[in-house]
C-alpha positions in Angstrom: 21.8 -23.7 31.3 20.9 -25.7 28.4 22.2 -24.7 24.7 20.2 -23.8 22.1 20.5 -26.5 19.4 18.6 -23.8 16.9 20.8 -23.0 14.2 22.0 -19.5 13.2 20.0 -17.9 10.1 16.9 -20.1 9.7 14.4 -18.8 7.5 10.6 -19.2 7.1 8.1 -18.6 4.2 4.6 -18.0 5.7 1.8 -18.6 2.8 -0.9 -16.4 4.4 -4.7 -16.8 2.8 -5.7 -13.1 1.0 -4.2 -10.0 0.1 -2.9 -8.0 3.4 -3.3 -4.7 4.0 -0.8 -2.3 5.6 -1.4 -2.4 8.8 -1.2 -6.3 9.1 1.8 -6.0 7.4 2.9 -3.4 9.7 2.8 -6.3 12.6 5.2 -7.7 11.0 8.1 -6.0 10.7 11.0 -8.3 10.8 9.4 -10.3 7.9 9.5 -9.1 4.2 6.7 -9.2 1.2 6.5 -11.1 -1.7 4.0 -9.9 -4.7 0.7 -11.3 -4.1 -0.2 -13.4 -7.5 -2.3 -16.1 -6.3 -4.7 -13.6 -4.4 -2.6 -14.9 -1.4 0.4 -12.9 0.3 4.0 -14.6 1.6 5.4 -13.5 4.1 9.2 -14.3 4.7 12.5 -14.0 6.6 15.1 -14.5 9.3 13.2 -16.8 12.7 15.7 -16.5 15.8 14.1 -19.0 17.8 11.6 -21.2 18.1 9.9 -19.2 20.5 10.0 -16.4 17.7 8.6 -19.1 15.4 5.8 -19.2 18.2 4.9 -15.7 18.6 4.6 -15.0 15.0 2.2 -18.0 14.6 0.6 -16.4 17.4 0.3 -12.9 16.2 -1.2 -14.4 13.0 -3.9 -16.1 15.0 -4.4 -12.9 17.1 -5.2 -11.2 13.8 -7.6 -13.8 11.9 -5.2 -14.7 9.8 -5.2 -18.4 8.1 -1.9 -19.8 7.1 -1.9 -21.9 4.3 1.7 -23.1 4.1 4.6 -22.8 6.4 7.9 -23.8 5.6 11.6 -23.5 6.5 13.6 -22.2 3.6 17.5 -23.6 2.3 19.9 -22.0 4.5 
């Protein structure tokens, strides 16, 4: 079996177009808010695996969500 070359505690900020409600926010529970000031919401935290970093993009799309921005943050 192959080793993951992912390291450990990689975080993501996920600029997401609009204000959210609570039940999209809801979808998201391993990720935390940041004020909406722009009329845009970020989304952000801890990405195991790149096949996490898939199934959120994922869930996003399933929901009709447009993501402005996506980008790792310093470790």
């Amino acid at each position: 079996m192959e080793q993951s070359t992912w390291p450990d505690n990689v975080r993501y900020a996920f600029l997401i177009s609009g204000a959210l409600s609570e039940r999209v926010i809801a979808a998201f529970p391993e990720l935390d808010v940041s004020g909406v000031t722009t009329g845009d919401t970020t989304l952000y935290g801890r990405v195991d695996s790149p096949t996490d970093l898939r199934g959120m993009l994922a869930r996003f799309d399933a929901l009709g969500l447009t993501v402005i921005e996506m980008r790792r943050l310093p470790d």
